[in-house]
C-alpha positions in Angstrom: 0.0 0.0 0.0 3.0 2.4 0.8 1.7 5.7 1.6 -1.5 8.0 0.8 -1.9 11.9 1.5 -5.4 13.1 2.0 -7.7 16.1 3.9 -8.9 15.6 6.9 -12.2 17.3 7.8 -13.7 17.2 11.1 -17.6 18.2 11.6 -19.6 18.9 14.6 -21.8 16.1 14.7 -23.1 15.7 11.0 -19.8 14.0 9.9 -22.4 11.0 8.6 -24.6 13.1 6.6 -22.0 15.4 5.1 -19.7 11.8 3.6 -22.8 10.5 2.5 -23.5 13.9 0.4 -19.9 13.9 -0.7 -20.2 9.9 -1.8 -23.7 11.2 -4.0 -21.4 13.6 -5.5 -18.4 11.9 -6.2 -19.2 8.4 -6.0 -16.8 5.5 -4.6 -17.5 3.6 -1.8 -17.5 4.9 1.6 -16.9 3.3 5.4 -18.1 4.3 8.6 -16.8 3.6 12.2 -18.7 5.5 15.0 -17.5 6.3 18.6 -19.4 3.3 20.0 -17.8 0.5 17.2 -14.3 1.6 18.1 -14.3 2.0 22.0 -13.5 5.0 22.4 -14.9 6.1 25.9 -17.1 9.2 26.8 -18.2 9.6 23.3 -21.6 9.8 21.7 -21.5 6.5 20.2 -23.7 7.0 17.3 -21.3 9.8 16.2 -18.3 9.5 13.5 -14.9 8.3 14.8 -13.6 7.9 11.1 -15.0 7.6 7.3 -13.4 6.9 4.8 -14.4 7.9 0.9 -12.7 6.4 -2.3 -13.6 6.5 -5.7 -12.5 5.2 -9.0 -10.9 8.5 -10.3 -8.6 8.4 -7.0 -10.3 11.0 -4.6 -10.0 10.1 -1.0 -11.5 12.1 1.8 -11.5 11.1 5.3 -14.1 12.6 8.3 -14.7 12.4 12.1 -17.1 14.3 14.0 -15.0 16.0 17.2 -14.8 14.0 20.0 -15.3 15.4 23.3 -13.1 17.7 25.0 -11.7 18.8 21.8 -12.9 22.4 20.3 -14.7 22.1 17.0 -13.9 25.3 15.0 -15.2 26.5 11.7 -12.0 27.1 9.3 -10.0 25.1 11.2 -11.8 21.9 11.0 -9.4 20.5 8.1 -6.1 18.9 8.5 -3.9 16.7 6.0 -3.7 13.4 7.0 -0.8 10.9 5.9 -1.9 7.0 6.1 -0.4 3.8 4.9 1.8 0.8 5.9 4.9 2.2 5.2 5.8 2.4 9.2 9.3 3.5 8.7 8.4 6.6 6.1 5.5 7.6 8.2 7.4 7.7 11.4 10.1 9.9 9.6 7.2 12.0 8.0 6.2 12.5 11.9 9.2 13.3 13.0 10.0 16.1 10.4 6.8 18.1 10.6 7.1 18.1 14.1 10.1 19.6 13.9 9.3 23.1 15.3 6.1 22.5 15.5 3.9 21.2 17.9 2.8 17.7 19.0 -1.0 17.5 19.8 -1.0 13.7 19.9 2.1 11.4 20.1 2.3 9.2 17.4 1.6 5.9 19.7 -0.8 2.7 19.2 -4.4 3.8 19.5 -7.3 2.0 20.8 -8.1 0.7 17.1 -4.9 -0.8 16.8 -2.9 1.7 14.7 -0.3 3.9 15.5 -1.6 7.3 15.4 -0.9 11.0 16.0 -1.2 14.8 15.4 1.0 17.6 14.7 0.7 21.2 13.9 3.9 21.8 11.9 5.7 25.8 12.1 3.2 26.8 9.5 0.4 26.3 11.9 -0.8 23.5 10.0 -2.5 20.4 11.2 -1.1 17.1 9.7 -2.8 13.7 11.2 0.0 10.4 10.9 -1.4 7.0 11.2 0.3 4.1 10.5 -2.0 0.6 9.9 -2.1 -1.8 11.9 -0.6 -5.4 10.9 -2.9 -7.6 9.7 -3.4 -10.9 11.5 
């Protein structure tokens, strides 16, 4: 798979219904974990933990809806996010853009079994790392 570069967008509780307009738009097929399928604690579990749309001509676009505790703010609800399997290049992308920068999240194992994490690079802008977990 190597490595795949993407926005990010995060919504304020319509993450669902704004993926599902995108996929009417652009097609492909899109997938949807919510809060209460991955675990993650204190959340509404109906809501969007991640989605994922891809379509034939190569468009990807991945949502969440903003978990608790974290501030949901128009014009600053996009980041890039850098995926893949390629653990050694992705740690090294990490590592670079955090370079005078700062790290929101450590890039650590999550509770869905990748390694994930956040940085806002110098620029002020928000890149997302997450390295897939092994199959098996």
């Amino acid at each position: 798979m190597g490595s795949i570069l993407n926005p990010y967008v995060s919504f304020n509780g319509n993450a669902r219904e704004a993926m599902e307009f995108y996929q009417s738009v652009l097609g492909g097929e899109l997938s949807v974990m919510t809060f209460g399928e991955s675990g993650v604690p204190d959340a509404p579990a109906d809501q969007v933990m991640h989605a994922h749309l891809h379509n034939d001509a190569g468009f990807t676009v991945m949502a969440s809806d903003t978990p608790p505790g974290m501030p949901y703010v128009p014009g600053q609800n996009i980041a890039i996010s850098l995926s893949g399997d390629d653990a050694e290049a992705l740690r090294g992308y990490f590592a670079g853009l955090s370079e005078g920068g700062s790290v929101n999240i450590p890039l650590e194992k999550q509770v869905w079994g990748d390694e994930f994490g956040a940085v806002v690079d110098r620029f002020g802008i928000g890149w997302m790392v997450d390295i897939t977990a092994a199959a098996g």
